[in-house]
N, C-alpha and C positions, 0 to 999 in steps of 0.2 A: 797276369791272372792272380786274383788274391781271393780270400775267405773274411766277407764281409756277416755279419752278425746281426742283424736288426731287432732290436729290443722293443718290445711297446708293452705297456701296461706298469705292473707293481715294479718294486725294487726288489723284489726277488728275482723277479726277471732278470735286471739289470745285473745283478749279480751271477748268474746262471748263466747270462750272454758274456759276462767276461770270460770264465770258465770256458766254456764254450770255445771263445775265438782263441785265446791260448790251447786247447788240445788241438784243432782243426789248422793250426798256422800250417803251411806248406803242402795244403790240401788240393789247389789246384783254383778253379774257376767254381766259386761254389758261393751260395747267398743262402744262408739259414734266417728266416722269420720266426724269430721266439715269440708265439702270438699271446692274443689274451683276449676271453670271451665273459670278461666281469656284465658287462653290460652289453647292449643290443649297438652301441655308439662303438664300441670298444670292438666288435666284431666286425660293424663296419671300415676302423680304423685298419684290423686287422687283412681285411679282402683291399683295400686302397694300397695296402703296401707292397705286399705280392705283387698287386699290378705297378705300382712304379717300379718294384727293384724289376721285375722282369721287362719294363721297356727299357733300362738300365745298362742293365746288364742279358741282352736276348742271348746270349750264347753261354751264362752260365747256368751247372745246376741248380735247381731252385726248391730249398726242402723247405717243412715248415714243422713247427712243434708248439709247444704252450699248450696252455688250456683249451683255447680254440681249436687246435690237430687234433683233441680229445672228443672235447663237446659236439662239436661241428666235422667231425672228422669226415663225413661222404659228401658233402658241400663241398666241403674247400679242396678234397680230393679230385670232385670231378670240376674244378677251374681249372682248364687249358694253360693256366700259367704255370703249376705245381707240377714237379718233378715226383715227390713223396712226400711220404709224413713219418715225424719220429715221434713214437710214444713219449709224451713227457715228463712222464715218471722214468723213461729211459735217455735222457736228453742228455745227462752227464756220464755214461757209462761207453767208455772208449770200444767195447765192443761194436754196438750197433753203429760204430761208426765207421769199424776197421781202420783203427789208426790204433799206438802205440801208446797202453796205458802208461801213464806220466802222471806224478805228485801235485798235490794242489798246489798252482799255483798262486800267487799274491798277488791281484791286479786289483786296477781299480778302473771304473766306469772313465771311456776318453771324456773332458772337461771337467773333471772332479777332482779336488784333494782329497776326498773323502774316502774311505774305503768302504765297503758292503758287502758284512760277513754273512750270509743263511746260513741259521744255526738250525732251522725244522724248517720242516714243510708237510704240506695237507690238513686236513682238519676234519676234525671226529662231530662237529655240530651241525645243523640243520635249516640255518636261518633261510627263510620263507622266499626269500628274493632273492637267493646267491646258488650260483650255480658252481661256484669253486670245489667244493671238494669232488664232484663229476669229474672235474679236472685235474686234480690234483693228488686226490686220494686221501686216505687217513693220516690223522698224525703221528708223523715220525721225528724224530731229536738226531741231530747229529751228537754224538760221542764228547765230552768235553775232552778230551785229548784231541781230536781232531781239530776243535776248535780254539785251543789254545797253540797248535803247531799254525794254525794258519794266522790267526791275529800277532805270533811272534815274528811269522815273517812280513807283515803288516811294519812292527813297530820296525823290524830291524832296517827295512828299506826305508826309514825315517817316517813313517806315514803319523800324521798327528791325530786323527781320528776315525776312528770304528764305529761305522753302525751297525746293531743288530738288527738281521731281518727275519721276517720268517712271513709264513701263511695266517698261524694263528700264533706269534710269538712266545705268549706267558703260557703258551701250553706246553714250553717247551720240558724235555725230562721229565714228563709226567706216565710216560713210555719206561723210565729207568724206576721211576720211584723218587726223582726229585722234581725242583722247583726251578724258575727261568731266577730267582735270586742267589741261587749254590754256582749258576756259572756264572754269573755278572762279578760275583766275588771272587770265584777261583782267578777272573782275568785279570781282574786289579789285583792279585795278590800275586800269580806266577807272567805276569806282563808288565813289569814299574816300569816299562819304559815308551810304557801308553798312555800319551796326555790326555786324552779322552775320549769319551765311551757313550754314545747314543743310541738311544733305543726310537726304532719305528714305530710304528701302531701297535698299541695294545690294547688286551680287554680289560678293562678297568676290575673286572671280578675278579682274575687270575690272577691278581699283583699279589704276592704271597708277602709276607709279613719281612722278611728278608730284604725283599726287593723294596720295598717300601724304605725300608731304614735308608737303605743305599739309595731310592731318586732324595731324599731328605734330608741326606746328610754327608754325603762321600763327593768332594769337589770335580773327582776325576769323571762322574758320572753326571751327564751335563744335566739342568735345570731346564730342561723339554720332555712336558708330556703329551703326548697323542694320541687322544683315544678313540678306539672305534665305538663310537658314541650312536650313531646311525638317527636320534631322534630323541626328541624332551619329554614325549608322551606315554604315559605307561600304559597305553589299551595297543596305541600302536607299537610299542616296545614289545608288549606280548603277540600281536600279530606278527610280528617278526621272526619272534622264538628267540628274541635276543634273552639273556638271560640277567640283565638288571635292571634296575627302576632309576625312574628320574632321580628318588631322593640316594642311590647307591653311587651315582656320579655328584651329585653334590655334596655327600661326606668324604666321600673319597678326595674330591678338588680342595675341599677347606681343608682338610687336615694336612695335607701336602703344603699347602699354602701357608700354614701356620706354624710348621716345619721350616721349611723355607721359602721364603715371601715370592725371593725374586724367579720361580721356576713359572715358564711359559705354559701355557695348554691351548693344543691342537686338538680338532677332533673333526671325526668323517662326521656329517650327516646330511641323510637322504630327506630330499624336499618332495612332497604331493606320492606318498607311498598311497597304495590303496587303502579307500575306504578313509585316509585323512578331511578330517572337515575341516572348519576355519576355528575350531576350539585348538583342534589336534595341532594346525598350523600355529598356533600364536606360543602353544607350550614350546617345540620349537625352535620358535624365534625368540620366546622368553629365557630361555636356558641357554643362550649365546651369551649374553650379560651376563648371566649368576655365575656361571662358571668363568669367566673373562676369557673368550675364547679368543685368542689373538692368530688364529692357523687353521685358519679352515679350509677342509676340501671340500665342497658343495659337490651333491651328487643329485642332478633331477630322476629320479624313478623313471623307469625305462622295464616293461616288461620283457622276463626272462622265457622264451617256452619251455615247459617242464617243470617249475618253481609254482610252489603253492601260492604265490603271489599272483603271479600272472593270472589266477584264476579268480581272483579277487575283484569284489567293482571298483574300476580303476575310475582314479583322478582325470577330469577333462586335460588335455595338454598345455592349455594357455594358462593353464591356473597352477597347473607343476613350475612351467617356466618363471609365471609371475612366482611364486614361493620360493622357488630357487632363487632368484633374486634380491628377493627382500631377504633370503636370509646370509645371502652374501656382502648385501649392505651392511647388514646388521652386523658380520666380523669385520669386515672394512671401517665402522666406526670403533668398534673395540681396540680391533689395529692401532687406528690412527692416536688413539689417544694413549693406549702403549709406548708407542713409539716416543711420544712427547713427553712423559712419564722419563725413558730414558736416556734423555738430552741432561749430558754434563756426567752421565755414570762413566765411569772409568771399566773398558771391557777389556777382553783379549780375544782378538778375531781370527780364524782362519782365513788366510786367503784363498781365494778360488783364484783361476786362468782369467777371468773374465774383468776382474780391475772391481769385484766385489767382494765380502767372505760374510762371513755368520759367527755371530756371537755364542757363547754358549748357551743363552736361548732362543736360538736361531734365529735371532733377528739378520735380516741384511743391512748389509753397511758397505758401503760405495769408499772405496780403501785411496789412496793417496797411489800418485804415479809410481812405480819402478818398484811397487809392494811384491814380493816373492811370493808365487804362488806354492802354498804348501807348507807357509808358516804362520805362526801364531804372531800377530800382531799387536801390541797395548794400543787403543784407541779409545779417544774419550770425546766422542759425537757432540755438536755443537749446534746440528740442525737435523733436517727432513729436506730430501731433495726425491722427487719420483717416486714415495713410499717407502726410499730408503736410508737410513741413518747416515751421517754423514759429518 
């Protein structure tokens, strides 16, 4: 009998399931589903797993939390597979669990060198298609002592990289009166024995002036940015409720970029949102090139019940699917020529378990036999094998 954990969705999950399976070790015969109800596919994802861990494991208990226990809490309550539901705003608090409050521990995701610290969670905004904060709640900051006690014992168990995660990251300490650039700085100043420091998804408005200097200038802090970008178009950027314009991510990528050359950009965006045309579609897929998106997470639009979107005249499906497509060609070409770009650069790569690791602009790179996973490796790529450096 063990306490198995099952994570699906963001990397705050992922982090929250580590947590998780370290308070609950020695719990008995029990299977917790850390769910996630971002999209209608992700809900499906989340009722699929239930049903496998429960033909699995038929004789453990079988609880469920995340966003999904939230949103969808009398659904998924009344599947015959489900034992209960944990609030997920209560999901880390050893009460509700009846087990023995115990200090944060320092884990990292099984198959990762990486570690993944949430520093907030929830979110104070409103965007038109996202049902997360139902889930999640408002924003709240962890304490930077909290999170400098916990990335200490990151470094002290040798761990070579830190990512921050969060709900809405750059909002973090906006709750205290500060800014997500007063912690990035407090870590590299009371952590020097933190090779490096990656930040997840961000909103490109929230980068405070701080924060800016340090993705620009501060080596420890890697040369990867990710933005939650959602769309090229500024009618459908305002249907969103997102809060900046195409041209606020195109000042913001070139000044970075002019700062320093070699930093990567990722960015989420949703393909055939409602009410997109083929104008709306081409902005884009035009704004994958301008900005050289090398990291894309493609998201076909999927209505949400409840979201102002959903209420929206939606896109036919064949024509979401087709756009999702082309605009994941369209990184697939940027990739590719990225990558070619850095054949002969001299890196330093983490390794992963898997006989791969990641550059400091997360490029993958396919590592040499008997490479230790968990170390930082010099490598200086010579080809492309599989989309991956090599």
């Amino acid at each position: 009998m063990s306490v198995e954990v099952v994570s699906l969705g963001c990397r705050m999950n992922l982090a929250e399931s580590e947590q998780m399976q370290a308070m609950l070790a020695g719990e008995g015969d029990l299977v917790v589903i850390n769910s996630c109800a971002v999209t209608a596919e992700a809900l499906r994802q989340t009722r699929q797993a239930i049903r496998r861990a429960r033909r699995a494991r038929p004789n453990a208990r079988l609880l469920v939390t995340g966003c999904a226990a939230e949103i969808e809490r009398e659904a998924l309550g009344a599947m015959p597979e489900v034992d209960g539901l944990i609030a997920n705003a209560a999901k880390l608090d050893a009460r509700v669990w009846n087990v023995p409050a115990v200090p944060a521990v320092a884990t990292r995701p099984a198959g990762h060198t990486r570690a993944f610290v949430a520093v907030q969670n929830g979110c104070d905004h409103a965007c038109t298609f996202c049902v997360i904060p139902q889930g999640r709640g408002p924003s709240r900051s962890r304490p930077i002592a909290d999170v400098l006690r916990e990335i200490s014992a990151h470094a002290g168990a040798g761990v070579a990289e830190v990512v921050l995660t969060g709900v809405d990251l750059t909002s973090w300490g906006q709750d205290f009166g500060l800014r997500l650039g007063a912690l990035v700085s407090a870590i590299l100043r009371e952590v020097p024995a933190l090779p490096r420091l990656r930040l997840s998804s961000v909103d490109g408005v929230e980068i405070d002036g701080e924060l800016l200097d340090l993705l620009a200038c501060e080596a420890r802090v890697m040369p990867h940015l990710h933005l939650s970008l959602q769309h090229g178009d500024d009618l459908i950027l305002k249907r969103m409720k997102r809060r900046h314009t195409r041209a606020d991510a195109l000042a913001l990528v070139a000044g970075l970029k002019a700062r320093r050359p070699d930093i990567a950009i990722g960015a989420d965006i949703i393909a055939g949102f409602p009410t997109e045309d083929e104008a709306a579609h081409g902005a884009n897929l035009s704004i994958i090139a301008e900005l050289g998106i090398v990291h894309g997470h493609i998201f076909p639009y999927s209505p949400r019940p409840g979201t102002p979107a959903a209420r929206m005249p939606q896109v036919p499906r064949a024509a979401v699917s087709a756009r999702a497509a082309a605009l994941r060609a369209a990184v697939a070409e940027q990739r590719k020529a990225w990558l070619a770009r850095l054949i002969g650069t001299p890196m330093l790569v983490l390794a992963e378990r898997d006989g791969t690791g990641h550059a400091p602009n997360f490029a993958r790179v396919a590592l040499p036999m008997g490479a230790a996973a968990g170390q930082i490796i010099p490598i200086t790529p010579t080809k492309i094998i599989e989309g991956m450096l090599a």
